[in-house]
C-alpha positions as CSV (number, residue, x, y, z in Angstrom):
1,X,-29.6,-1.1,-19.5
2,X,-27.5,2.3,-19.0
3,X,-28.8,4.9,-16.3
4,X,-27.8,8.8,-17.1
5,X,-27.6,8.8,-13.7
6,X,-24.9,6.9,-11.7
7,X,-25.7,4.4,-8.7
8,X,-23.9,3.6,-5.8
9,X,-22.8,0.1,-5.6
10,X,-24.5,-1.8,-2.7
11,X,-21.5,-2.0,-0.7
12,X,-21.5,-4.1,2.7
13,X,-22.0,-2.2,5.7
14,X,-20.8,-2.8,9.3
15,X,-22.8,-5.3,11.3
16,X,-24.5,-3.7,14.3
17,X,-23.3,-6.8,16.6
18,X,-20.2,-6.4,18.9
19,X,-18.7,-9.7,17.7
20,X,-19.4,-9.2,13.9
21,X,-18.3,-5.6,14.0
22,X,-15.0,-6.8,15.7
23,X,-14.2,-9.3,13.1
24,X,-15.5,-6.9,10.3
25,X,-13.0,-4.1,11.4
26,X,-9.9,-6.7,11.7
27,X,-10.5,-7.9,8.1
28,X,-10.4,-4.1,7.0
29,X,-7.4,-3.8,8.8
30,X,-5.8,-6.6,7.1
31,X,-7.0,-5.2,4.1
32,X,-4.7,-2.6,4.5
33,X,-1.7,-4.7,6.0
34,X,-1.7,-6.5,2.5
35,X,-1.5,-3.1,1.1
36,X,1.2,-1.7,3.2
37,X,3.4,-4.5,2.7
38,X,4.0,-3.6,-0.8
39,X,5.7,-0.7,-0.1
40,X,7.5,-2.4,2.6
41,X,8.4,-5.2,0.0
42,X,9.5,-2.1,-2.4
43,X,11.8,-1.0,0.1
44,X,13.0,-3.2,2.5
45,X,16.8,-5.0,1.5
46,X,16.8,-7.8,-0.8
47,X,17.9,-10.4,2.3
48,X,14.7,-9.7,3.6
49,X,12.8,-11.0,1.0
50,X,11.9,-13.9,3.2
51,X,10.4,-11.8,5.9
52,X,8.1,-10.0,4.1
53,X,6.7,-13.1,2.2
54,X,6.0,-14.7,5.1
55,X,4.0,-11.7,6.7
56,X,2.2,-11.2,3.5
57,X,1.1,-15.0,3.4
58,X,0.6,-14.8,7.0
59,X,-2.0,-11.8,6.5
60,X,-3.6,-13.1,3.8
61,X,-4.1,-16.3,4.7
62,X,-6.0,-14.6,8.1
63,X,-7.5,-12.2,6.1
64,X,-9.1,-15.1,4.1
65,X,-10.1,-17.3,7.3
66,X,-11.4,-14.0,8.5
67,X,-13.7,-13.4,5.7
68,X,-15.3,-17.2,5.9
69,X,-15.8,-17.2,9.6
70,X,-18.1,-13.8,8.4
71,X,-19.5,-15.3,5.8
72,X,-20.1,-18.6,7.8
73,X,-22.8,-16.1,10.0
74,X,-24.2,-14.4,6.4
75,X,-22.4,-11.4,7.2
76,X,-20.7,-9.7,4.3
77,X,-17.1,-8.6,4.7
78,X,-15.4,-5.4,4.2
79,X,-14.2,-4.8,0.6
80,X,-10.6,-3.8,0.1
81,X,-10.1,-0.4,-0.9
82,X,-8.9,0.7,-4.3
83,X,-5.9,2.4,-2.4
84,X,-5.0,3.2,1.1
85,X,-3.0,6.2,2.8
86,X,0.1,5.1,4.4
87,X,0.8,6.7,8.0
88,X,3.9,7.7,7.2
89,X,6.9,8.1,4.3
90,X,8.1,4.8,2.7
91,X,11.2,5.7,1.0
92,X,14.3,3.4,2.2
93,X,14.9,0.2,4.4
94,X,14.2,1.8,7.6
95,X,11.3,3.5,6.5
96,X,9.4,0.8,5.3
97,X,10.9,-1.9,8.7
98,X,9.1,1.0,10.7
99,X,5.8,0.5,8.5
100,X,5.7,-3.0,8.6
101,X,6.1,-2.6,13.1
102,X,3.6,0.1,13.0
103,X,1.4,-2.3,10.8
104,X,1.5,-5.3,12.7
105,X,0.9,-3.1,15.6
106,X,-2.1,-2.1,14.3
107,X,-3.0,-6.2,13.6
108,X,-2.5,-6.6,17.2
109,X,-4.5,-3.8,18.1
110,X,-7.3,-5.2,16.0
111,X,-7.2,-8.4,16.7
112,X,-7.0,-7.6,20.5
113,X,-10.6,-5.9,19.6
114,X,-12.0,-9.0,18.8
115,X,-10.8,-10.8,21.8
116,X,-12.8,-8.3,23.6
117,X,-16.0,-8.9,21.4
118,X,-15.7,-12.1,20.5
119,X,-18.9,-14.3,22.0
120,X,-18.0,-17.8,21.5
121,X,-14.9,-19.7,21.9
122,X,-13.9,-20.0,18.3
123,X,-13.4,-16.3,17.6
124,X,-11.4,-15.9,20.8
125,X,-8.8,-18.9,19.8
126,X,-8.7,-17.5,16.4
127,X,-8.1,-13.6,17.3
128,X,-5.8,-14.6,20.2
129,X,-3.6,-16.5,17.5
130,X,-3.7,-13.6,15.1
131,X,-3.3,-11.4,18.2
132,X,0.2,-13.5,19.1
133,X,1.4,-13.5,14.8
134,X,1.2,-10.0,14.8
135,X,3.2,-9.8,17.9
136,X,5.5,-12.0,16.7
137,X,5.5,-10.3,13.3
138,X,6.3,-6.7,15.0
139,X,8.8,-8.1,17.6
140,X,11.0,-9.4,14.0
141,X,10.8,-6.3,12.7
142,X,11.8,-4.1,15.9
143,X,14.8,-6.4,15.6
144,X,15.3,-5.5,12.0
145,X,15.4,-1.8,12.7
146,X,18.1,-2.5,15.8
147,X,15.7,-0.4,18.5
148,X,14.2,-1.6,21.9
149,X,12.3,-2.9,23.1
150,X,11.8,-5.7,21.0
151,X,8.4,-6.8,22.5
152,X,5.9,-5.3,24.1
153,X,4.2,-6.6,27.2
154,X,0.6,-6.2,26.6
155,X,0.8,-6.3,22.2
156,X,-2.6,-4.7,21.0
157,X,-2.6,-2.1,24.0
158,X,-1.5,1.1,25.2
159,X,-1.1,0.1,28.4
C-alpha cells in the first residue's frame, strides 16, 4: 500500500561500541575509496591501468571482509552513498595520482582507528593488514606522482 506521506528508510546507524564503531567508520571509508577510484581510473594514464585495478580489488575485497566481520556480531554496516564529494579537482593524471594518495591516506587513517578500538585479536590482524595495503597503496602512488617522501613513518597518523 502507497503512503501520501513519504518514510524514511530504516537505515543502519552507528553502533555505540568502540570496536564496532571503528570498523563501521572504515567500511564507510572504503565506501568512498571505491568511489574515488573511478575518477582516478577516468584519469589516470592508460599504463596505469594495472594500478588502479589492483587498488579497486584490494578495497573491495576489504570492504567486503569488513562488512561480514560486522555482520558476524549482528551489526549492520554502513550503506554506500548514492554519490560522494571528492576533496579535491579530478581533471588529469596528476590530479587523480594525488586523489588516489590522499585516499589511501585516508584508509590508513581509518584503519589505524580500528587498531586503536579493536578488542580482540582478529580485528587488530585484520586492520593492521589493511593499515599496511593502504600504506603500500599510497607509497605506489607518491612514486607515480615523482614527489617525496615516498613513505611515511607512522601511515594513518599525523605524527
Amino acid at each position: 500500500m502507497t503512503s501520501p506521506e513519504p518514510s524514511a528508510p530504516n537505515l543502519p546507524s552507528r553502533p555505540s561500541d568502540g570496536a564496532d564503531a571503528a570498523l563501521y567508520d572504515a567500511i564507510a571509508t572504503e565506501h568512498g575509496i571505491i568511489y574515488g577510484y573511478g575518477m582516478v581510473s577516468a584519469h589516470s594514464l592508460p599504463e596505469l591501468n594495472w594500478l588502479v585495478s589492483a587498488s579497486i580489488a584490494e578495497h573491495r575485497a576489504r570492504r567486503e571482509a569488513a562488512i561480514a566481520r560486522l555482520e558476524e556480531r549482528e551489526v549492520a554496516p554502513p550503506l554506500p552513498a548514492a554519490g560522494y564529494q571528492l576533496p579535491m579537482p579530478v581533471n588529469n593524471p596528476e590530479e587523480a595520482a594525488k586523489l588516489a594518495v590522499r585516499m589511501e591516506e585516508d584508509a590508513a587513517a581509518a584503519w589505524r582507528a580500528v587498531i586503536e578500538q579493536a578488542s580482540d585479536t582478529e580485528d587488530r590482524e585484520f586492520a593492521v593488514t589493511a593499515l599496511i595495503q593502504s600504506a603500500v597503496a599510497a607509497a605506489r602512488w607518491t612514486q607515480v606522482l615523482g614527489s617525496g617522501p615516498v613513505t611515511v613513518p607512522f601511515p594513518g597518523g599525523n605524527e
